[in-house]
C-alpha positions as a Python dict, from the first residue, in 0.01 Angstrom:
ca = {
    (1, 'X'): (0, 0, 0),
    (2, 'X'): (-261, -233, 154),
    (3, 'X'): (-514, -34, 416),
    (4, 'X'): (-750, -188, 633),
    (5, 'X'): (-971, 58, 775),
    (6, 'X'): (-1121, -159, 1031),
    (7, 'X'): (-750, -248, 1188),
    (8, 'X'): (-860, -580, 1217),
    (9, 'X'): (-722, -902, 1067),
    (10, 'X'): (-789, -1026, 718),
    (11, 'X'): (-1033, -1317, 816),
    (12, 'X'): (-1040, -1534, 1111),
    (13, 'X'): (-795, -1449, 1414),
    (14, 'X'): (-833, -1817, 1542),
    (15, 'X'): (-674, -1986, 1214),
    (16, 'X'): (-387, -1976, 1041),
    (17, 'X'): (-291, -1843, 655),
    (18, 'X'): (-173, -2144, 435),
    (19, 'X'): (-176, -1968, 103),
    (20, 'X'): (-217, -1597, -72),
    (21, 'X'): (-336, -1549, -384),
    (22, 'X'): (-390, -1172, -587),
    (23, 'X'): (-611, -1180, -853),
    (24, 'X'): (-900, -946, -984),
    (25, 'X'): (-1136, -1154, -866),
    (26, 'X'): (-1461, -958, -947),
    (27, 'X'): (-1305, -815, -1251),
    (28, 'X'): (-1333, -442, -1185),
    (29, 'X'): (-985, -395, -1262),
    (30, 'X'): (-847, -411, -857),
    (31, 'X'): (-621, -675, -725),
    (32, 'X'): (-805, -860, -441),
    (33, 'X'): (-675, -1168, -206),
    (34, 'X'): (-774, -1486, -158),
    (35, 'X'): (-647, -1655, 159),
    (36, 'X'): (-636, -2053, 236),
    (37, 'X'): (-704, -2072, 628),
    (38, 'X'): (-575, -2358, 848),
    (39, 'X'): (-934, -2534, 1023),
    (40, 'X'): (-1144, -2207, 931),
    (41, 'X'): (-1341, -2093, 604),
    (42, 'X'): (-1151, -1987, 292),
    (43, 'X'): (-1183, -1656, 216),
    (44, 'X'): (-1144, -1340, -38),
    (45, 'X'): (-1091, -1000, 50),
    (46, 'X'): (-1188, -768, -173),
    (47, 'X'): (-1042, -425, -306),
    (48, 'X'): (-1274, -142, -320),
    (49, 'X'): (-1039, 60, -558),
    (50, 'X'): (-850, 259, -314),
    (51, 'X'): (-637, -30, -168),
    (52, 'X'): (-898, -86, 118),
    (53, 'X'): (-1013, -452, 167),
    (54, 'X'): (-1311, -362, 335),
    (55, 'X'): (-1548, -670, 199),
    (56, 'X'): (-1436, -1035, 336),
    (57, 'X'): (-1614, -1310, 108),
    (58, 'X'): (-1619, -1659, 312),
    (59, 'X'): (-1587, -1904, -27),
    (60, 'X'): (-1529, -2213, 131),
    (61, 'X'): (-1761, -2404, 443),
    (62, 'X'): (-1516, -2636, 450),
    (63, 'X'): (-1345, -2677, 790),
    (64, 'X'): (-1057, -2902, 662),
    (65, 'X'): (-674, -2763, 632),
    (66, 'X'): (-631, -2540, 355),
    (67, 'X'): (-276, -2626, 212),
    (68, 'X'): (-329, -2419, -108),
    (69, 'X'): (-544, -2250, -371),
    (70, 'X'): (-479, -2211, -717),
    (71, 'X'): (-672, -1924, -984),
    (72, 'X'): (-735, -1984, -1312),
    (73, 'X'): (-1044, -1918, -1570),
    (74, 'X'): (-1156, -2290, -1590),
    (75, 'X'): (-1482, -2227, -1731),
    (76, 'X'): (-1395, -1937, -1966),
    (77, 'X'): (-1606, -1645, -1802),
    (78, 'X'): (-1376, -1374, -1782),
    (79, 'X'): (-1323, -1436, -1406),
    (80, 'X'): (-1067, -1607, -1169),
    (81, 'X'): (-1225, -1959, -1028),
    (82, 'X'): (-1063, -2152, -690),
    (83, 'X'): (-937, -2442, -703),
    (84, 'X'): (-815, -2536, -295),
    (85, 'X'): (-624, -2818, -212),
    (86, 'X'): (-753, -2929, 174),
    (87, 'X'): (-600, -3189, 441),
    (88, 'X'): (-961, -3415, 335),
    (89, 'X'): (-1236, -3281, 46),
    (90, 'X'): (-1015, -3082, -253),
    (91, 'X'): (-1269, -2872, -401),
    (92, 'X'): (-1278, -2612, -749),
    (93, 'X'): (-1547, -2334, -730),
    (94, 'X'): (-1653, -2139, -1005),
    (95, 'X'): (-1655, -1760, -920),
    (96, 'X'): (-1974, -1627, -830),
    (97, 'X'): (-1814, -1283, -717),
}
């Protein structure tokens, strides 16, 4: 079960969700998401452990269409980095989570 405790919407209200991701993604051992907006910033959501998302990380200041985003350990640190496909600049980010 997924619980926000803010009832509010994971990220931006004024874009649209491309692409979901679930990874651990400040390896504590909780499933967070990572969401690919439509003309808004990227973003993770992160689990506090209970199934709350009550932390929203922007990872992205690109405003370009988000088709996808892909995780994967790319530089071998134990963590999940981004890679996001956009509409113009197609970007990976190492995780600084």
């Amino acid at each position: 079960m997924v619980v926000n405790p803010h009832h509010q919407h994971f990220g931006h209200t004024d874009g649209t969700v491309h692409d979901i991701e679930v990874a651990d993604m400040d390896n504590d051992g909780d499933l967070d998401i990572v969401l690919a907006h439509h003309k808004i910033p990227n973003e993770i959501a992160l689990n506090n452990g209970n199934g709350i998302f009550d932390q929203i990380i922007v990872f992205s200041d690109e405003w370009a269409t988000s088709d996808q985003v892909a995780l994967a350990d790319l530089n071998n640190d134990s963590y999940p980095d981004i890679v996001e496909v956009n509409s113009m600049v197609n970007l990976a980010s190492s995780n600084t989570v």
